[in-house]
KOLGUVEX-537589 format. One line per 4 residues: number of its first residue (from 0); for each residue y, x, z of N, C-alpha, C, CB. Coordinates in nm, 3 decimals. Each point is the difference from the previous one (the first is absolute). Glycine has a CB too. Example, Ala and Ser with C-alpha at 12.3 -4.5 7.8 and 13.67 -1.06 7.14 Angstrom:
% residues 2
0	-0.569,1.319,0.780,0.119,-0.089,0.000,0.120,0.090,0.000,-0.117,-0.189,0.125; 0.222,0.154,-0.197,0.119,0.082,0.006,0.109,-0.077,0.073,-0.063,0.118,-0.215 $
END
This chain:
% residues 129
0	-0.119,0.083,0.000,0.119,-0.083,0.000,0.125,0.088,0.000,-0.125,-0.183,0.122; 0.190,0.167,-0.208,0.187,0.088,-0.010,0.053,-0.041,0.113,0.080,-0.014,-0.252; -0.028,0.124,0.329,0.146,-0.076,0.080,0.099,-0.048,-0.045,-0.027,0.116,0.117; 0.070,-0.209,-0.054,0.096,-0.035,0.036,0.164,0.064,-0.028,-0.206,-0.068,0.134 $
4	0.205,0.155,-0.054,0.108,0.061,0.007,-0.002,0.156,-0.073,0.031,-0.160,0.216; 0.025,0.201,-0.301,0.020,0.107,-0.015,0.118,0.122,0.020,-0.147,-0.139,-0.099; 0.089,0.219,0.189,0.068,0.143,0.041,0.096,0.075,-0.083,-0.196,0.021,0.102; 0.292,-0.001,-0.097,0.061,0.095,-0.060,0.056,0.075,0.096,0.029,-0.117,-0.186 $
8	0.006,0.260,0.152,0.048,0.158,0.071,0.167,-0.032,-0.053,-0.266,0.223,-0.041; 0.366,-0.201,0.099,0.113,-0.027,-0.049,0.031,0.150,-0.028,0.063,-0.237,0.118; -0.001,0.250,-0.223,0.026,0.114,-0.078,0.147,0.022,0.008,-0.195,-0.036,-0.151; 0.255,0.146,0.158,0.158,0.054,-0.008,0.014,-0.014,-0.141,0.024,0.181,0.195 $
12	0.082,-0.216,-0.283,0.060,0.067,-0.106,-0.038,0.166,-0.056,0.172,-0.175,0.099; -0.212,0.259,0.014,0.000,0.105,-0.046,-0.155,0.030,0.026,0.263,0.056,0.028; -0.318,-0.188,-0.007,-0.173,0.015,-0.020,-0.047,0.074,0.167,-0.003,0.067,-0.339; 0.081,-0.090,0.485,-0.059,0.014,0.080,-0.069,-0.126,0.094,0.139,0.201,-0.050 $
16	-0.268,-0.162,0.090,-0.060,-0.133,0.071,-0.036,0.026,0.136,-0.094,-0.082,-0.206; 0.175,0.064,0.256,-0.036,0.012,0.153,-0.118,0.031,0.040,0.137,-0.138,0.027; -0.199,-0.013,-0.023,-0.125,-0.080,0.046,-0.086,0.130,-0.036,0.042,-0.295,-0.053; -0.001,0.333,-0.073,-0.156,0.052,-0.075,0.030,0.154,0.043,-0.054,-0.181,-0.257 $
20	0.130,0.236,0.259,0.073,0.117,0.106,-0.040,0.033,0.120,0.165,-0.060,-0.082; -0.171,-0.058,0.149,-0.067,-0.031,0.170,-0.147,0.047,-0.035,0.148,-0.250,0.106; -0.203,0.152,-0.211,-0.143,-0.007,0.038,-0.046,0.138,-0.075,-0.038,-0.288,0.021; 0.065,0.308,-0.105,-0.038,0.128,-0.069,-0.036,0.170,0.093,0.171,-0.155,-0.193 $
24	-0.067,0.074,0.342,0.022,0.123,0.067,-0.116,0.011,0.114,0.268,-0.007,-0.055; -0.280,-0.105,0.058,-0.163,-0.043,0.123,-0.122,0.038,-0.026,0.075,-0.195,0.045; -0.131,0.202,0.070,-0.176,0.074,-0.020,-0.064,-0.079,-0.035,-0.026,0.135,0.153; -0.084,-0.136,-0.179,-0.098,-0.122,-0.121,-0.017,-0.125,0.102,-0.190,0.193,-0.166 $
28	0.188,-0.144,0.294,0.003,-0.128,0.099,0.090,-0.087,0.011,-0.094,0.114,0.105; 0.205,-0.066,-0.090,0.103,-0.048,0.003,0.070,-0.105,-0.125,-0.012,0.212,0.151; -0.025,-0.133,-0.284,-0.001,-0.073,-0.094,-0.090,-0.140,-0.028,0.075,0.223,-0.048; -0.219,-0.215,0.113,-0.051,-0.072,0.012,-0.006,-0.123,0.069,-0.039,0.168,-0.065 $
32	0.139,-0.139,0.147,0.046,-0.108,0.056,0.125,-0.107,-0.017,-0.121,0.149,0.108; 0.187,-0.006,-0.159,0.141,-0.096,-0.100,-0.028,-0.076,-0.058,0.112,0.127,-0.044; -0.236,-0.108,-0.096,-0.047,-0.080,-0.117,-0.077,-0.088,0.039,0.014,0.152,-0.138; -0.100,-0.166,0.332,-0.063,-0.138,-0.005,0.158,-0.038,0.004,-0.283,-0.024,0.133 $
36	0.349,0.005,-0.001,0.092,-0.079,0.031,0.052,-0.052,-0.161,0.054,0.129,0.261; 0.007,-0.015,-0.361,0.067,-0.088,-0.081,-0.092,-0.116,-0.105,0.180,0.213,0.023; -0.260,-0.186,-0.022,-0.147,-0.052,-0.075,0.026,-0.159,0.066,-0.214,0.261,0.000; 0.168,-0.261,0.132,0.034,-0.110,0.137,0.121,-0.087,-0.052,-0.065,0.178,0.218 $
40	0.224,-0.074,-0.217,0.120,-0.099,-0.024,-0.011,-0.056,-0.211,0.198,0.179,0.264; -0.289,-0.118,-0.283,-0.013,-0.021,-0.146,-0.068,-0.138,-0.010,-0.019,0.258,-0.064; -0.112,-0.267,0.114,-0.057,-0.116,0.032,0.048,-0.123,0.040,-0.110,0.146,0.031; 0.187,-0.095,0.072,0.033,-0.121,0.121,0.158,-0.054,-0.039,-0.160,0.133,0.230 $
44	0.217,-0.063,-0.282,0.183,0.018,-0.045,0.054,-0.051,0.142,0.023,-0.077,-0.305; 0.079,-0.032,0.326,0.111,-0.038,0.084,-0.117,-0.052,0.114,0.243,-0.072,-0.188; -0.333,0.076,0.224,-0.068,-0.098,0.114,-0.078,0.117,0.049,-0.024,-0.269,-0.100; 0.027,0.436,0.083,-0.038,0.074,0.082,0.050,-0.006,0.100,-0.052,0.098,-0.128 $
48	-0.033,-0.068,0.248,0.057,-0.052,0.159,0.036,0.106,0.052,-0.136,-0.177,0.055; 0.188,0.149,0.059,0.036,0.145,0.095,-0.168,0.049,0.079,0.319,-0.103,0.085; -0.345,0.199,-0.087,0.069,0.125,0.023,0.040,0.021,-0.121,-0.112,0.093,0.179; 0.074,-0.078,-0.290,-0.020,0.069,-0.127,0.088,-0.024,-0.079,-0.195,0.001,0.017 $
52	0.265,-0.085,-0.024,0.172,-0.046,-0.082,0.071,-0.078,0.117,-0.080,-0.056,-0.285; 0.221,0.073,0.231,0.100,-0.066,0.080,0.135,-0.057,-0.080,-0.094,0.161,0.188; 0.147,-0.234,-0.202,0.147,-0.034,-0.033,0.060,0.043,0.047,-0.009,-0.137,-0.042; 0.109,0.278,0.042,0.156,0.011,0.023,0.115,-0.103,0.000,-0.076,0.180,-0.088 $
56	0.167,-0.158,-0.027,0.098,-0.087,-0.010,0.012,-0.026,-0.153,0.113,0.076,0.221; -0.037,-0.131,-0.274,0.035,-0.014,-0.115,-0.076,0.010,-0.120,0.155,0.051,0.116; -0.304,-0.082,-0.098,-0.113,-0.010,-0.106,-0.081,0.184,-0.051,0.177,-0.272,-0.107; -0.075,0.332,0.263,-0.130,0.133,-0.001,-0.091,-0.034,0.075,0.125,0.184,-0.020 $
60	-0.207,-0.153,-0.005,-0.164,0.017,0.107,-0.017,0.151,0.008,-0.161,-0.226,-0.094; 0.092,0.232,0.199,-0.077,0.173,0.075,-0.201,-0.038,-0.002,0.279,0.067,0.266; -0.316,0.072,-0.329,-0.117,0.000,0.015,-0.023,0.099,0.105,-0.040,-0.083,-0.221; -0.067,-0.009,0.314,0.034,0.116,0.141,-0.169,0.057,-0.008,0.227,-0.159,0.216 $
64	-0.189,0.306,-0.242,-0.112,0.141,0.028,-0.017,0.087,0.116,0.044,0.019,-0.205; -0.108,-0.033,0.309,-0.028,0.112,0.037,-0.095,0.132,-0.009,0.097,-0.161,0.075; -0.035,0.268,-0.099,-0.039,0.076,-0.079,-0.045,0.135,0.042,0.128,-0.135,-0.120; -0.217,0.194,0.172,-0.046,0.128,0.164,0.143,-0.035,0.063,-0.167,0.282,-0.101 $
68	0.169,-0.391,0.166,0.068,0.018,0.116,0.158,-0.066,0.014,-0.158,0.214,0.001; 0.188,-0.221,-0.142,0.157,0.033,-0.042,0.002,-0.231,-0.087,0.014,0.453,-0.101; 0.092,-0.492,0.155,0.001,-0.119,-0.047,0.116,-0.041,-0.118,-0.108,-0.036,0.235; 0.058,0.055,-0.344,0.015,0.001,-0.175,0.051,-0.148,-0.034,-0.221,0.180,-0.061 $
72	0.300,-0.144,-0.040,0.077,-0.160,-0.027,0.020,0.038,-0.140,0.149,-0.089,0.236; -0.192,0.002,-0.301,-0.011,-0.013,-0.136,0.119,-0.149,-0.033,-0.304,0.127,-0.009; 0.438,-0.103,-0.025,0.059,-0.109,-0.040,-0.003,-0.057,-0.112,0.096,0.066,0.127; -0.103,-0.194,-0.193,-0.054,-0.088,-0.122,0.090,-0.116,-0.022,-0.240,0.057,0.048 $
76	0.219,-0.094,-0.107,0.076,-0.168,-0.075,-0.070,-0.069,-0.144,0.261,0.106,0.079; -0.265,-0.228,-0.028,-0.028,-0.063,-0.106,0.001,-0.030,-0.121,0.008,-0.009,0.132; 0.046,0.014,-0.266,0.056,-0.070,-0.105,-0.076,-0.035,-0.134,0.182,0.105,0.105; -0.126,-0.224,-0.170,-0.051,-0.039,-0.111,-0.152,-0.068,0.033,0.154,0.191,-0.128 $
80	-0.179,-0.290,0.198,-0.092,-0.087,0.062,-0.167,0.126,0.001,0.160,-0.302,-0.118; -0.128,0.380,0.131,-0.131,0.069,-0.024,-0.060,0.150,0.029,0.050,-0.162,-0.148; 0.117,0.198,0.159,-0.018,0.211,-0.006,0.074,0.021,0.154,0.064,0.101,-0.334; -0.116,-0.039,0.372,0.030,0.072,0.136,0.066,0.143,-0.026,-0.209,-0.122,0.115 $
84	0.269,0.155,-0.037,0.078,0.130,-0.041,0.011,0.071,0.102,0.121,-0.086,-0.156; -0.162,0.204,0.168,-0.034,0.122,0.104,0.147,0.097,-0.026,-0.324,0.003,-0.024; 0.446,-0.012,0.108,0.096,0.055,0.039,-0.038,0.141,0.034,0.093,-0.215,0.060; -0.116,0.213,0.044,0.022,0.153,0.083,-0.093,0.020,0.137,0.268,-0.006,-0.080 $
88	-0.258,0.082,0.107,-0.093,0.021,0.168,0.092,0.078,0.080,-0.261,0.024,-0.080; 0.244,-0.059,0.214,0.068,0.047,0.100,-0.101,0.018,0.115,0.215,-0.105,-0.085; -0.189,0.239,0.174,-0.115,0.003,0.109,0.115,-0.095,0.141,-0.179,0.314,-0.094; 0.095,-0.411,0.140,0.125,-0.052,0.074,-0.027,0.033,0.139,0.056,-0.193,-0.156 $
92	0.047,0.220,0.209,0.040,0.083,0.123,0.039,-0.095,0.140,0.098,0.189,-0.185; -0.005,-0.298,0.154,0.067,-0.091,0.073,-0.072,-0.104,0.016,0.184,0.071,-0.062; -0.187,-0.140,0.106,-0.027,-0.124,0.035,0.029,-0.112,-0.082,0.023,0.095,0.184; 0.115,-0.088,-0.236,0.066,-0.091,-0.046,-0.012,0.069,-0.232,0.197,-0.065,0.352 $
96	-0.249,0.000,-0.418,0.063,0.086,-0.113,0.125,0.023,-0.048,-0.165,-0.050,-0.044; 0.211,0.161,0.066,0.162,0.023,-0.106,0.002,-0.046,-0.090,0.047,0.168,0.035; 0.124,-0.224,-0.020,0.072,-0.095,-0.127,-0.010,0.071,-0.087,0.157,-0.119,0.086; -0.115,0.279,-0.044,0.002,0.082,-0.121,-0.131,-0.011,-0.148,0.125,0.157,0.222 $
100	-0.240,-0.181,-0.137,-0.124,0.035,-0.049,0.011,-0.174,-0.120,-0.161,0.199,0.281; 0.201,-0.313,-0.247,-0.033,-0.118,-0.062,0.101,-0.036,-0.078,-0.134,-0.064,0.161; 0.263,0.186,-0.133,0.126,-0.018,-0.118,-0.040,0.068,-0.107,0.192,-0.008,0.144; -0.290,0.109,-0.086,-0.065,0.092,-0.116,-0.078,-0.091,-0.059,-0.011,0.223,0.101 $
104	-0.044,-0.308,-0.084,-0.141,-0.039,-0.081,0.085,-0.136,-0.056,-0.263,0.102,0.170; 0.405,-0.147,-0.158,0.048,-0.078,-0.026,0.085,0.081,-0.164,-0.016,-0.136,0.298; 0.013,0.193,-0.262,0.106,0.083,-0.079,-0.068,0.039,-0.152,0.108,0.113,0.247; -0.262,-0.022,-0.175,-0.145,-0.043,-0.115,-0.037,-0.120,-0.080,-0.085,0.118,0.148 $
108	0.072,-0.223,-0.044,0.029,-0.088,-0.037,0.103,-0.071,-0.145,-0.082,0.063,0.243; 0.186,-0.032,-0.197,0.087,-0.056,-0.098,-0.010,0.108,-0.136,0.171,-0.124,0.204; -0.208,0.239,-0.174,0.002,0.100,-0.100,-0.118,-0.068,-0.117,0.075,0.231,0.193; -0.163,-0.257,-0.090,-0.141,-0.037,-0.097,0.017,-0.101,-0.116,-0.138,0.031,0.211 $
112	0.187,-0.155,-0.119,0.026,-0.134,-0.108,0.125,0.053,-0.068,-0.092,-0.228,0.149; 0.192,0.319,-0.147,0.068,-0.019,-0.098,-0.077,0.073,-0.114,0.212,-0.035,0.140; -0.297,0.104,-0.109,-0.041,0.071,-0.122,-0.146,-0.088,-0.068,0.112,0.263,0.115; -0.132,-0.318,-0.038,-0.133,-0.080,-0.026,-0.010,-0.117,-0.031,-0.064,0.111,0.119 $
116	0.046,-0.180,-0.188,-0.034,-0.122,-0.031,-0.121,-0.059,-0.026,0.174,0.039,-0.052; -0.195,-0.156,0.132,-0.113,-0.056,0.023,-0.079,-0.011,-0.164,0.111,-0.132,0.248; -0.082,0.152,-0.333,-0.065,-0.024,-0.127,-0.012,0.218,0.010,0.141,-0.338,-0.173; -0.065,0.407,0.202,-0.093,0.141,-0.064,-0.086,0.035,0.093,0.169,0.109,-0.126 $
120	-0.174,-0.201,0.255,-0.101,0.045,0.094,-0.121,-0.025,-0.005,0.140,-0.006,0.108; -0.185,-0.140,-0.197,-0.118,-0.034,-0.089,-0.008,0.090,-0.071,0.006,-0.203,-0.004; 0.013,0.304,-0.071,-0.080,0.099,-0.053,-0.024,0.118,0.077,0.072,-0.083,-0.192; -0.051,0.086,0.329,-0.131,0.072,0.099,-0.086,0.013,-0.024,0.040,-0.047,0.121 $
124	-0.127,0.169,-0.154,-0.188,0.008,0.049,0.019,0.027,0.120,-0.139,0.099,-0.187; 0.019,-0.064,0.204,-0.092,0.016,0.122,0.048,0.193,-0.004,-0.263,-0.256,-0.033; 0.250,0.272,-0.125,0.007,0.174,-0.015,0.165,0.033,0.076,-0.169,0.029,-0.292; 0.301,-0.103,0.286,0.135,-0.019,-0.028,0.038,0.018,0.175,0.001,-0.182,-0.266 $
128	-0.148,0.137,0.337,0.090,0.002,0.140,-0.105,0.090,0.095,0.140,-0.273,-0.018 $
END
């Protein structure tokens, strides 16, 4: 059965990807655990529960990792009834998440849809993300 929802890595203009930056840098374990979880929010989209997703504010969500020890935040957003979009990661420290961190993924955000449109995002593969 296809999911549901499909993943995308949000990309800079100048072709940098966070997400894929983060994970690229992790030990095979570690990676292995990123790709269930995102596999999980791939499946499940907006009705993943806590622990494992959360709503912020303003239509970001956090994918929450802990990772040897260290508690990993993968920020995301929705768009175009179908594609999920993987912002950035932050190791979070506070209690509370920084504004800083969800102005960032707001900011991605807006970067993405202006460059994207729900019709060139249908020509995604599977190879593309």
């Amino acid at each position: 059965m296809k999911n549901k929802w499909q993943v995308l890595y949000y990309e800079t203009e100048d072709e940098i990807c966070p997400v894929r930056d983060f994970i690229d840098s992790q030990n095979q374990r570690n990676k292995a655990k990123i790709f269930s979880l995102i596999s999980y929010l791939e499946e499940i989209g907006p009705q993943l529960p806590r622990p494992y997703a959360d709503l912020l504010r303003e239509g970001i969500h956090e994918l929450r990792i802990k990772l040897t020890g260290e508690q990993v935040r993968i920020l995301y957003f929705f768009c175009y009834r179908n594609f999920i979009v993987l912002t950035h990661v932050f190791k979070k420290t506070t209690a509370k998440i920084r504004g800083a961190e969800i102005k960032k993924a707001k900011n991605y955000r807006d970067d993405f849809l202006r460059r994207h449109v729900e019709k060139t995002l249908k020509e995604f593969t599977d190879e593309d993300i």
